[in-house]
C-alpha positions in Angstrom: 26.4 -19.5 -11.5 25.4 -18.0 -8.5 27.4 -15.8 -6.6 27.6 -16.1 -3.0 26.5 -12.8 -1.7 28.5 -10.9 1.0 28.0 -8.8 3.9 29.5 -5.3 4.9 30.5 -5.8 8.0 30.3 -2.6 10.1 31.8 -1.8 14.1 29.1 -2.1 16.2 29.9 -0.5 20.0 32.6 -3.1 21.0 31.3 -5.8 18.9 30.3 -6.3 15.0 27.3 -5.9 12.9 26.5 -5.9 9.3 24.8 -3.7 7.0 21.4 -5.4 6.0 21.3 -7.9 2.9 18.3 -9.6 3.1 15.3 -9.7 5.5 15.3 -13.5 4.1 15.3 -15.6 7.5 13.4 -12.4 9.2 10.6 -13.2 7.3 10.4 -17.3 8.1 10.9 -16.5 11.4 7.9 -14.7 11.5 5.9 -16.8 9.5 6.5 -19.5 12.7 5.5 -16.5 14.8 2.0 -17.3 13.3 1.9 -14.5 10.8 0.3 -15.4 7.8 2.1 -13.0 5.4 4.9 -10.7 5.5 5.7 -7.7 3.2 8.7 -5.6 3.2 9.8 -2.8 1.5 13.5 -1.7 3.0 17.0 -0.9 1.8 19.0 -4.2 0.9 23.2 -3.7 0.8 25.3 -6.0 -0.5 29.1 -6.3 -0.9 29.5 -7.9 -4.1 31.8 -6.5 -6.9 29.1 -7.0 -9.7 30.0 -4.6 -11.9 26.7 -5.1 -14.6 23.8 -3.1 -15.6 21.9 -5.1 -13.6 23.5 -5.1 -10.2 23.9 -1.9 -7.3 25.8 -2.6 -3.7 22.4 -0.6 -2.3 18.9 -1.0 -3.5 15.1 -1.4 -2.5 14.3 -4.4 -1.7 10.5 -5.6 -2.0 10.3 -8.5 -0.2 6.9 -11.2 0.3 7.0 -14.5 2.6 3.5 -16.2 2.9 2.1 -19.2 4.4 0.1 -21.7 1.8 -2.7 -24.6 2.9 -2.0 -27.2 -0.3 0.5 -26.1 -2.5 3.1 -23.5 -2.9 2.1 -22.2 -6.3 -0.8 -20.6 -4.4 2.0 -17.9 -3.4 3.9 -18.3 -6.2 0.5 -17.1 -8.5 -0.3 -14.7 -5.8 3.2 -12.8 -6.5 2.2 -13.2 -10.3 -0.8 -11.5 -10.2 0.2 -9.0 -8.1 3.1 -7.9 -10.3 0.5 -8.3 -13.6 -1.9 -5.9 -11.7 1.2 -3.5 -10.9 1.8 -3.5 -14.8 -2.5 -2.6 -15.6 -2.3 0.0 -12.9 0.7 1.8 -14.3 -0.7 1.6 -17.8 -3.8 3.0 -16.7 -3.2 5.4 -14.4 0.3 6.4 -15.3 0.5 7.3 -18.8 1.1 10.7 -19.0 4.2 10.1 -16.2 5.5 7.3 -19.2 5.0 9.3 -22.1 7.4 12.4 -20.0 10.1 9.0 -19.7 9.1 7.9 -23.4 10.1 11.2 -24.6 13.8 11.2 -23.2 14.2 6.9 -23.1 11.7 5.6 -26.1 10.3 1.9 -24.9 8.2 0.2 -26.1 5.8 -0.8 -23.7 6.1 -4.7 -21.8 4.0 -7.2 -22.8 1.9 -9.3 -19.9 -0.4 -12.2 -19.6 -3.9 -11.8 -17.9 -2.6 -14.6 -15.2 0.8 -15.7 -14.4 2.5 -17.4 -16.8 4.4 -20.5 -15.0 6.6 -22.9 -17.1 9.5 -25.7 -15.9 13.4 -24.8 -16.0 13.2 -28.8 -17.9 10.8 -26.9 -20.2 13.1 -23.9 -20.5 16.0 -26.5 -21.1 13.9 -28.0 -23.9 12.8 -24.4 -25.1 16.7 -24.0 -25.7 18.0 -27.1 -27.1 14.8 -27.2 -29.7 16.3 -24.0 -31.0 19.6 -25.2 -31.5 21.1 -23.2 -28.0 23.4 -25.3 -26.5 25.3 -23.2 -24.4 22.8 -24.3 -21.2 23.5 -27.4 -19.3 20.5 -28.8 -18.0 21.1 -29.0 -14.8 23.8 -26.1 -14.1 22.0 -22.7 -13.3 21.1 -20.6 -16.4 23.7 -18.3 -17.3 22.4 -14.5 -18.3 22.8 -15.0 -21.5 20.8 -18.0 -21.6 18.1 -16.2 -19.8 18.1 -13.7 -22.8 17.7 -16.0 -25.0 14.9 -18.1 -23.5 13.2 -14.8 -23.1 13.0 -14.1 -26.8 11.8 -17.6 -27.4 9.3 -17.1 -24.7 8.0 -13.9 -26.2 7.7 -15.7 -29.7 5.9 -18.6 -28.3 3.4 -17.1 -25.6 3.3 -13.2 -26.1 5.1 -12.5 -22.9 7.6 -10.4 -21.4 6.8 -11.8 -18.6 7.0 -14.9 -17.1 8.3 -17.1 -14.1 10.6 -20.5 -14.3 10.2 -22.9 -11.6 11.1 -26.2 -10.7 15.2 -25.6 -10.8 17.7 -27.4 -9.9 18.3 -28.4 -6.2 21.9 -27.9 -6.2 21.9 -24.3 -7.7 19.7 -23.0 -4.9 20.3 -21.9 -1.3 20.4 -24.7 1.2 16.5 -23.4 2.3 14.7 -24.3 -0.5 12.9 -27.2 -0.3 13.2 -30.4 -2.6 10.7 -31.3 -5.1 9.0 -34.4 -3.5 8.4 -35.8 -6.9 11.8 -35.4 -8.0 14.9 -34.6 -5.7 17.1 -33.2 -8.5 14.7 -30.3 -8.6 13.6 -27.7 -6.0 10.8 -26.0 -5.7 12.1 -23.2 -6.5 11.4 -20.3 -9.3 12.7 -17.1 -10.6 10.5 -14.0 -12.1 11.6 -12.9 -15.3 11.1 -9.5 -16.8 12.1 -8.7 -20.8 14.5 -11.7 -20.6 15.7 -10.8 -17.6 15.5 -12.1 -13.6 13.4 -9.7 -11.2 13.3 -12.1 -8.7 14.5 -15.4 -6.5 12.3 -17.3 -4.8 11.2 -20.9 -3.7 9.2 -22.5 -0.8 11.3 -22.7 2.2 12.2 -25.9 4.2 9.9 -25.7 7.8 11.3 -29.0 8.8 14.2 -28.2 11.0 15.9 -31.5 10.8 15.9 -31.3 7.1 17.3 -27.7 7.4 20.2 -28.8 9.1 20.7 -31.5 6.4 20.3 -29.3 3.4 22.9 -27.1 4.8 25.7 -29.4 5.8 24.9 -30.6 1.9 25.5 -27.1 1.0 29.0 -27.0 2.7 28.2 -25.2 6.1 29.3 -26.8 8.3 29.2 -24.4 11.0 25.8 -23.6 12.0 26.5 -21.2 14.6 25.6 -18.4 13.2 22.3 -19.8 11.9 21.3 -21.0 15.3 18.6 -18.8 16.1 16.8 -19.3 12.5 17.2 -23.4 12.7 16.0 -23.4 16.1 12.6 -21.2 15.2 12.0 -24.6 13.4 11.9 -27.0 16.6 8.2 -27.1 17.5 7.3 -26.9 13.7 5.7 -24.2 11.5 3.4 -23.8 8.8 4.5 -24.4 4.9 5.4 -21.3 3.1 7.1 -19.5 0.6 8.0 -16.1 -1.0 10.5 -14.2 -2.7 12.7 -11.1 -2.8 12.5 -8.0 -5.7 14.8 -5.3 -6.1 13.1 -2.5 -7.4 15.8 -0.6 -9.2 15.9 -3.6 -11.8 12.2 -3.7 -11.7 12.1 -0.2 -13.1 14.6 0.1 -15.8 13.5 -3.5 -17.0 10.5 -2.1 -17.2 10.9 1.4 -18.6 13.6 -0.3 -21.1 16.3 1.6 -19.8 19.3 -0.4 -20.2 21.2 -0.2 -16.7 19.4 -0.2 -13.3 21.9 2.9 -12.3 19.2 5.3 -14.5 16.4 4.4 -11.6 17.9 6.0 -8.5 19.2 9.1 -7.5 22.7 8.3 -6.0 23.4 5.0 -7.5 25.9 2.3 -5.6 28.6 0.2 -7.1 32.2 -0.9 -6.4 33.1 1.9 -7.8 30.7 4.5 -6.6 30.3 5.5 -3.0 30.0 9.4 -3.7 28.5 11.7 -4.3 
């Protein structure tokens, strides 16, 4: 499941502040400012005691919030292709930098689809089951070694290292994701998935203030306080959007096959790291 992520909370003058974790309800706010798109690269901390290959307490985060006219899959491609074109542009550009990595961490090189590939968590579910894995409920969130193994079957069946799952379950999603309208049990929500492995949360956001509040007080917070400012950006409505959040650490040794993201960065943060 999902952990629920955690601030470091810092002395601020006479008050308190806390070290960034995620520009997250920065970005909608700005997106009711009128701002079509917004894209931020900036350092992300976050106080959870993840000790995995996959997970630092500091990182890069790349994050993308965008406003869509019909349908949120017209972000959700947009991210797509602009991660498949990252992927040409390194392999055409940037070979003699991989072949210097190649020579020290041997890869084999990732596998990508001309456009996005897009399929169902209910398709993921079936994915699993028709291969005999039955370690997955189908409606609890997909444990990592579930993702693994849907990744290998995704490989098999469509060529891909790369690929995004949407349509999750509403409960296993923050309380700002927005339902399906087709089907309440799901959100419209979607993670990107890199060599088995998730790059990437994302959904289209609730705009609707009144069903903000809702979805939160489902979610168990019941005090609002502290969201105030974010809820009330709502009031006198805003445009439909959605977007996503990367951390470019796991990006990389994804990627460059590396085995834990602590190989990307110089001075790499953990629970048990702070120096040097």
């Amino acid at each position: 499941m999902r952990e629920v992520l955690k601030f470091f909370e810092v002395k601020y003058f006479d008050g308190k502040a806390y070290l960034a974790q995620s520009p997250q309800l920065y970005k909608q706010m700005c997106i009711v400012g009128d701002f079509k798109g917004v894209f931020e690269i900036g350092p992300v901390f976050r106080a959870e005691k993840s000790d995995t290959h996959r997970h630092l307490t500091e990182f890069v985060g790349l994050d993308i919030e965008m406003e869509f006219k019909q349908h949120y899959h017209e972000v959700l491609n947009f991210i797509g292709r602009t991660l498949i074109s990252i992927w040409r542009d390194l392999e055409l550009n940037y070979q003699e930098e991989l072949a210097v990595i190649n020579s020290q961490f041997p890869f084999d090189p990732i596998v990508f689809p001309d456009e996005p590939l897009i399929i169902t968590y209910a398709e993921g579910i079936e994915m699993l089951f028709a291969a005999g894995y039955t370690k997955q409920g189908p409606m609890d969130d997909m444990s990592s070694e579930s993702e693994k193994f849907l990744g290998a079957l995704v490989k098999e069946k469509f060529g891909t290292d790369f690929y995004i799952l949407d349509k999750y379950p509403l409960d296993v999603r923050a309380f700002y994701s927005m339902p399906d309208p087709e089907n309440p049990a799901y959100g419209n929500a979607y993670d990107i998935f890199l060599r088995g492995e998730e790059i990437s949360s994302g959904s289209q956001r609730i705009h609707e203030r009144s069903l903000l509040e809702e979805r939160a007080m489902k979610k168990g917070i019941t005090n609002l306080e502290p969201l105030n400012k974010y809820i009330e950006s709502f009031t006198f409505g805003s445009s439909p959007h959605a977007g996503c959040g990367l951390g470019l650490e796991r990006i990389l040794f994804l990627y460059l096959n590396l085995g834990n993201c602590r190989k990307t960065c110089l001075f790499p943060r953990d629970p048990y790291r702070l120096t040097p």
